[in-house]
C-alpha positions as CSV (number, residue, x, y, z in Angstrom):
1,X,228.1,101.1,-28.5
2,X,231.7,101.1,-29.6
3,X,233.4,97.7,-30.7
4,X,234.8,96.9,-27.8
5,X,232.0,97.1,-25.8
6,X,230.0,95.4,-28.6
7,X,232.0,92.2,-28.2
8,X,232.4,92.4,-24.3
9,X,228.4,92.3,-24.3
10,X,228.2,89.4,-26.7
11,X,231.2,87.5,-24.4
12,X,228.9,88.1,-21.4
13,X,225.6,87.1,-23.4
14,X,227.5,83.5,-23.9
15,X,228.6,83.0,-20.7
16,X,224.9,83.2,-19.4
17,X,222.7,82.1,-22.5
18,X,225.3,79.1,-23.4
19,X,223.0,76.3,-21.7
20,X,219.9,77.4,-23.2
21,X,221.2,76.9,-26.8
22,X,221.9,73.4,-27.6
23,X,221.1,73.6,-31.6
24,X,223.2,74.8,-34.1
25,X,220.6,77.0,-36.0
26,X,220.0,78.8,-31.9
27,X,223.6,78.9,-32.0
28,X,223.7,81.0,-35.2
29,X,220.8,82.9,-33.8
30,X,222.3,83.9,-30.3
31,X,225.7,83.9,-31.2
32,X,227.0,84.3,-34.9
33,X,224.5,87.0,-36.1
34,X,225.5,89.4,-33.3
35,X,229.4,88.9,-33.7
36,X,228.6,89.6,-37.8
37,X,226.9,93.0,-36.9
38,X,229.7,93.9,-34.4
39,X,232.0,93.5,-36.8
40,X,230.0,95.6,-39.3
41,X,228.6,93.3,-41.3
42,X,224.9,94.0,-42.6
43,X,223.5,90.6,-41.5
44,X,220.5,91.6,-43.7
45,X,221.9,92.2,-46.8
46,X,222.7,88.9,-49.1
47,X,225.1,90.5,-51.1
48,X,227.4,91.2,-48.2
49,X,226.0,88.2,-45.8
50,X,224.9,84.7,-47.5
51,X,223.7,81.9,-45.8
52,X,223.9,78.3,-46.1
53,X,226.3,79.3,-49.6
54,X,226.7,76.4,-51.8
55,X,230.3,75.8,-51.3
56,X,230.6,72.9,-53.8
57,X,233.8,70.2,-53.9
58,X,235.0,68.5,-57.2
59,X,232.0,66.3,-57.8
60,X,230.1,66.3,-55.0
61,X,227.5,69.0,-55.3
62,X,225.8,70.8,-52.7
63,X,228.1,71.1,-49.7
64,X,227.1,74.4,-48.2
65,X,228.9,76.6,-45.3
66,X,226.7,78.2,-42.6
67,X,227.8,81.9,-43.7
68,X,229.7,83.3,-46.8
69,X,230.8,86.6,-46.2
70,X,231.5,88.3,-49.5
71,X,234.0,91.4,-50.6
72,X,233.9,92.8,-54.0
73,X,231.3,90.2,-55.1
74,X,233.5,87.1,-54.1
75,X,233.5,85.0,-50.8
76,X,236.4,86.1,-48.4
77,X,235.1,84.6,-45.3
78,X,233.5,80.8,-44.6
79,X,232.1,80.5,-41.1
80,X,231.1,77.3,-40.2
81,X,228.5,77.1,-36.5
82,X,228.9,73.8,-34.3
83,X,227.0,73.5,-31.1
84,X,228.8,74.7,-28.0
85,X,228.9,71.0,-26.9
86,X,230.2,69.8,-29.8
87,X,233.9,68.9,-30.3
88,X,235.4,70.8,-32.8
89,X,238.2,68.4,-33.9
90,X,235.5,66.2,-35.4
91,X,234.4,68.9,-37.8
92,X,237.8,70.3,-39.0
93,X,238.2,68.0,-42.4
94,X,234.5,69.9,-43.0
95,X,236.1,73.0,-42.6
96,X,239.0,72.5,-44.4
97,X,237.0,71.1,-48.1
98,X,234.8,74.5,-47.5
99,X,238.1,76.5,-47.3
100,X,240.0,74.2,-50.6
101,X,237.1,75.6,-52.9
102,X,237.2,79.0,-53.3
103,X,240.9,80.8,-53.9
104,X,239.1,84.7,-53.3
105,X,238.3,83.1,-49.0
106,X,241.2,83.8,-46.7
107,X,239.9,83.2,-43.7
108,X,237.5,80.3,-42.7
109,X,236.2,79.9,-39.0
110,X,234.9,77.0,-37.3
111,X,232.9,78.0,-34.0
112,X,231.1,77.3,-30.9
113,X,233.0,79.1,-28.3
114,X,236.1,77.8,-29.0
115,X,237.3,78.7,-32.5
116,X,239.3,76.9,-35.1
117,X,240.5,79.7,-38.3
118,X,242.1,79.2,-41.4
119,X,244.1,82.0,-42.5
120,X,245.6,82.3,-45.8
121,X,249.7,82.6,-46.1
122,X,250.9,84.9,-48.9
123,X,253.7,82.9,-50.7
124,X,256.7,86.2,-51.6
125,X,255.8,87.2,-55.1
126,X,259.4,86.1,-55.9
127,X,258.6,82.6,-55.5
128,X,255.2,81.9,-56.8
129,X,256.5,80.8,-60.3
130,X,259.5,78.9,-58.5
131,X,259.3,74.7,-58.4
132,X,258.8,74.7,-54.8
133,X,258.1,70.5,-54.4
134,X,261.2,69.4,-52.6
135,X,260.8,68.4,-49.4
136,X,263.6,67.1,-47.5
137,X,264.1,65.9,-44.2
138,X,266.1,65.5,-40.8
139,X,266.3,63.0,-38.0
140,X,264.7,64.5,-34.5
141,X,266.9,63.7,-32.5
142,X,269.3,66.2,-34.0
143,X,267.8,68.8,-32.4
144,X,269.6,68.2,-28.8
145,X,269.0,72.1,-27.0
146,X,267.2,70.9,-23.9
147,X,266.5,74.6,-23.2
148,X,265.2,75.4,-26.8
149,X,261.6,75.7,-27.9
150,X,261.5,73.4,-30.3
151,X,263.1,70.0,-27.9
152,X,260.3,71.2,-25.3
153,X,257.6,71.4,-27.8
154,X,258.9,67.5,-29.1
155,X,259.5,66.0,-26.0
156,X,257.5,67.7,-23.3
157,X,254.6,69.4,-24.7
158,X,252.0,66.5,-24.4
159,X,251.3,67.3,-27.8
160,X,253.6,65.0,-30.2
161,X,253.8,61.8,-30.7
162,X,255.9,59.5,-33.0
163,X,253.9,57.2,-35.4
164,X,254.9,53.7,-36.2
165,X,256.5,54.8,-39.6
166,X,258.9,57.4,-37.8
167,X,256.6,60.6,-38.2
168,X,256.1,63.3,-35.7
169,X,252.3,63.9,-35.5
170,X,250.0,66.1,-33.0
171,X,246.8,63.9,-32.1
172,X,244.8,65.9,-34.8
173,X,247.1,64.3,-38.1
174,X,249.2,67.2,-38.3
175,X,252.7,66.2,-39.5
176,X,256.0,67.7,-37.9
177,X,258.6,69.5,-40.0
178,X,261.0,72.1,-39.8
179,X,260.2,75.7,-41.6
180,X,261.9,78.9,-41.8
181,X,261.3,82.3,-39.5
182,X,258.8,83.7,-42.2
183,X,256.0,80.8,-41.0
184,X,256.5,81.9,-36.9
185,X,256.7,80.5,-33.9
186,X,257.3,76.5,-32.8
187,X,253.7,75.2,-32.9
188,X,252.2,77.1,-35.4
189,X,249.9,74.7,-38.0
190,X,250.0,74.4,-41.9
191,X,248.0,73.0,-44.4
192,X,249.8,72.7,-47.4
193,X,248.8,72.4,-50.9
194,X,249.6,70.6,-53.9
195,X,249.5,70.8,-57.2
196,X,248.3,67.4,-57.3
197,X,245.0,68.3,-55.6
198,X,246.7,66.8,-52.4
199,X,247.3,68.8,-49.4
200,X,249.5,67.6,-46.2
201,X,248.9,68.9,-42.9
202,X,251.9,70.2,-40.9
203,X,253.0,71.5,-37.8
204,X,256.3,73.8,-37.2
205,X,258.1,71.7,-34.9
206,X,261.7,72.8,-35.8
207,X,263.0,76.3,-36.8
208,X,265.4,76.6,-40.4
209,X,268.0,79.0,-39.3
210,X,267.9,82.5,-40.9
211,X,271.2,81.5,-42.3
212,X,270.2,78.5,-44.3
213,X,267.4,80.2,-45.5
214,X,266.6,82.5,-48.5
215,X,265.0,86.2,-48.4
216,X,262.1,86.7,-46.4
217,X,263.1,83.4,-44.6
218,X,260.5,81.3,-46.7
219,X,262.7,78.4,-48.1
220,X,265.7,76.7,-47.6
221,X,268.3,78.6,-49.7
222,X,270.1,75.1,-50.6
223,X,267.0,73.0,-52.0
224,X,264.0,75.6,-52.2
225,X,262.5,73.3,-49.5
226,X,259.7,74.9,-48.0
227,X,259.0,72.4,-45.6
228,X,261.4,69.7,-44.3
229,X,260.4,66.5,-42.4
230,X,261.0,65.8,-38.8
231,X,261.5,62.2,-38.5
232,X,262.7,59.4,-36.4
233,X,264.9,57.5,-38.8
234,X,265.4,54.7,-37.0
235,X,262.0,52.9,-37.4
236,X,261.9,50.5,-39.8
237,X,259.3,51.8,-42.4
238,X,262.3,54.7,-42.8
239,X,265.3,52.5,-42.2
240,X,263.6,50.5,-45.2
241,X,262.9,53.8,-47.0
242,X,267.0,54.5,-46.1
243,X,268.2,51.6,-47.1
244,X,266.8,50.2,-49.9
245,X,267.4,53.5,-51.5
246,X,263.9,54.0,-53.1
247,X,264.5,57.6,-53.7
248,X,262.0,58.3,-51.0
249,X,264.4,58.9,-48.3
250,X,267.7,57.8,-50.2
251,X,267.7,61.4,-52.2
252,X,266.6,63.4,-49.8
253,X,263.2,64.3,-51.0
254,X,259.8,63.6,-49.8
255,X,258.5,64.5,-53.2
256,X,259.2,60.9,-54.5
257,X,256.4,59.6,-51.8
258,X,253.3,59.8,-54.0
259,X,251.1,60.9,-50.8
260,X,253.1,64.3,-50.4
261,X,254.2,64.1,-54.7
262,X,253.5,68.0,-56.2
263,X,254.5,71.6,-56.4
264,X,253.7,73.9,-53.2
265,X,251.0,76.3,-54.7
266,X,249.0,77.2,-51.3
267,X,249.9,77.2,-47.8
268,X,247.0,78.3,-44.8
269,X,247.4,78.6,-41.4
270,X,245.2,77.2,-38.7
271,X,245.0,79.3,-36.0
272,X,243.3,77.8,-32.7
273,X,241.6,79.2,-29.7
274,X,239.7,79.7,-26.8
């Protein structure tokens, strides 16, 4: 049975076996297993496939992922199997410590039948050694093109809200900002991290122009700002921030906000489906 084929089988398997699995070890069972073998993987042998792999977090020992799929004797893939009933949103800080451990994993899957995958974003060689920790910002409201993607996204996709400290947020925590062409399209999702052992969850809500940006489109070509803040300035945690020139907002540069202080070493995409 070719590929195609394999997976069309295992789609139809799910659509009539769903019911009758309602744990997550069934799930693994049913589910993961044959997708692993369609792919190619030998489910059978543990250097290739490893189970319930110890994927442990600063101090706290023993955290373990449902599968570890390993290339070249280190862990590329982390899948993690929910329950078809369960709601993936609560499991996503889960996924995201298994995915923060281990540098040689570039993609990380959280699953029932929905999916949730982090995909690693190759920073250009040219800028890995670069200080990449400013992070600036602009007021939403700037962005005034009724028609464009990003104004529908902000004001009419369902999807953003603005906090009571003048961020724009999705439901899930992800903070709004404004990146170049190299990280895609309006909507796309970011976790960043720091060299602080921080990492700040974005979401593209605003597109750098090629112009203002450097080669590859990665950074701003002014301030090597990877990412810049989408804000409403008018609230009063920012007016305060504006104001009272703290260095926060005054200069320009999130960086001086000790939740999103550090240097840009890391960025993954999280890439969600149905």
């Amino acid at each position: 049975m070719d590929f195609e084929n394999s997976i069309n089988s295992i789609a139809e398997t799910i659509s009539e076996r769903k019911n009758l699995v309602n744990t997550e070890e069934s799930t693994k069972m049913t589910f993961i297993m044959p997708f692993l073998k369609a792919l190619g993987y030998d489910v059978f042998d543990p250097s290739v496939v490893v189970p319930e792999y110890i994927a442990d977090i600063g101090t706290k020992k023993g955290e373990k992922v449902d599968y570890a799929i390993f290339k070249d004797g280190k862990p590329f893939i982390y899948i993690e199997a929910k329950n078809h009933t369960e709601n993936l949103n609560n499991h996503n800080n889960q996924l995201t410590r298994y995915f923060n451990t281990s540098p040689t994993v570039k993609f990380a899957i959280l699953t029932n039948d929905n999916k949730i995958v982090y995909v690693d974003v190759k920073i250009p060689e040219q800028y890995e050694k670069l200080n990449l920790n400013c992070k600036t910002y602009m007021d939403y409201q700037k962005i005034t093109n009724k028609s464009s993607r990003q104004y529908q996204f902000i004001h009419n996709s369902g999807e953003i809200l603005i906090d009571d400290m003048g961020y724009l947020c999705t439901t899930d925590g992800f903070i709004g900002v404004a990146m170049g062409s190299f990280f895609g399209d309006i909507g796309n999702k970011f976790i960043v991290y720091l060299d602080t052992g921080k990492f700040i969850k974005v979401v593209k809500v605003e597109a750098k122009a090629d112009a203002d940006t450097c080669n590859f489109n990665f950074m701003g070509s002014k301030n090597n700002d990877v990412i810049e803040f989408v804000i409403d300035s008018t609230t009063e945690y920012m007016q305060d921030k504006i104001n009272k020139g703290n260095g926060l907002i005054f200069q320009g540069n999130f960086n001086n906000y000790y939740k999103f202080n550090g240097n840009i070493i890391a960025i993954k995409q999280v890439c969600e489906g149905e």
